[in-house]
Every structure is written in structure tokens, then in C-alpha cells.
N, C-alpha and C positions, 0 to 999 in steps of 0.2 A: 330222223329217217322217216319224216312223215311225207313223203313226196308222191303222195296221192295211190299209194299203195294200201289198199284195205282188208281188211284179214279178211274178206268172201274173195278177193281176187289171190291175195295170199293160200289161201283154202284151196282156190282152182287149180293153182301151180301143183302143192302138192299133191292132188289129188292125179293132175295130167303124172304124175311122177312116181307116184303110187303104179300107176296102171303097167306104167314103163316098164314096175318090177326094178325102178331107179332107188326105190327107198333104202336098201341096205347099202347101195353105193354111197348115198348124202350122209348116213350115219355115220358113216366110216370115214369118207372124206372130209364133211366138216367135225373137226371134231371141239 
């Protein structure tokens, strides 16, 4: 799964997803 995904742009996502207020929805849905 290395397909030029790097944990600082890994990081970004979260982060864009964090802000969302999305993070308890990713907890929950990936489980």
C-alpha cells in the first residue's frame, strides 16, 4: 500500500478530518 501516500499527507487528511468534527464518525465506521 505504498503508492506514494506518505504519512505527512496521511497526517493532512486526518487532520482536514479532525477539523470536520469527522473523527468520531472514522472511529466508528472503520472499525
Amino acid at each position: 500500500m505504498h503508492q506514494g501516500h506518505t504519512e505527512k499527507e496521511l497526517t493532512d487528511i486526518l487532520e482536514r478530518l479532525t477539523q470536520m468534527g469527522f473523527t468520531g464518525h472514522v472511529s466508528q465506521g472503520v472499525e
